[in-house]
N, C-alpha and C positions, 0 to 999 in steps of 0.2 A: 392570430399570432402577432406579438410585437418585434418581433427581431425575426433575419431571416440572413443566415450565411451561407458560406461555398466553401467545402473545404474536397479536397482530393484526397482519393482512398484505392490503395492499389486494388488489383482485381479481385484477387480471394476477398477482402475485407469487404467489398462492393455486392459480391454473389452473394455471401454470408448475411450482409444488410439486407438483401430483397430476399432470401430464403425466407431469414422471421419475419418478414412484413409478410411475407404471403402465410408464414404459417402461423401467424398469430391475428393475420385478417386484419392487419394495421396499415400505415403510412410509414416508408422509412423513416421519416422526422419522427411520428410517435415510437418505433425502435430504439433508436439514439435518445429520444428523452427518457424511455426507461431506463436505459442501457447507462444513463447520467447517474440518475435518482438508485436504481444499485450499487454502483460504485461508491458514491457518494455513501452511500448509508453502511457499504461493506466497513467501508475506511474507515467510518467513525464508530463500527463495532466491534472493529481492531485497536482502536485507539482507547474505548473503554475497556476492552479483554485487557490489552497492558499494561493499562494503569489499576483494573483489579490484580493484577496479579501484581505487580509492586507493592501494591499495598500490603496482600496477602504474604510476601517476602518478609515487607517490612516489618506485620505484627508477628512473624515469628522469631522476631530477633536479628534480622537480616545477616550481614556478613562481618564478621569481628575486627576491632581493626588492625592489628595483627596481618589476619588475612587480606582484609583491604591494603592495605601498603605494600604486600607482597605481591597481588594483583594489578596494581600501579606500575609498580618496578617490571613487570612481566609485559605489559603493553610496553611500556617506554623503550626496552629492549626492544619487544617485535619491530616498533617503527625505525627505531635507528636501522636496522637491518632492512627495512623496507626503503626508507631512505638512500640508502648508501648502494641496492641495488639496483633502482630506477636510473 
């Protein structure tokens, strides 16, 4: 290994790390490096699901603009009101 840190991990989160090292027969570091590399991989098959589905919005003709303007005007309102009541 070339790097080697310290980080502090309340107690559930501490049991939880040595649960799956023991039940996957691992090293907590080999846990957290999976536990990276899924994240990591989730996020970016979240990140392509959104951008198909944009896409998928967009070749059907997306939102008219009409509708978009009127969608704009409707956010702008919510935040003045969000605004003004913080």
């Amino acid at each position: 290994m070339t790097h080697r840190t310290t980080f502090a991990l309340d107690e559930a989160t501490a049991l939880r790390l040595k649960r799956l090292a023991a039940r996957w027969g691992v090293s907590q570091a080999e846990v957290v490096r999976r536990a990276v590399a899924r994240s990591e991989q989730a996020e970016a098959s979240l990140k392509t699901d959104r951008m198909s589905l944009l896409k998928a919005y967009h070749a059907k003709g997306g939102m008219n603009p009409e509708r978009a303007d009127q969608w704009i005007r409707e956010i702008e309102e919510d935040r003045k009101h969000w605004r003004s009541s913080s």
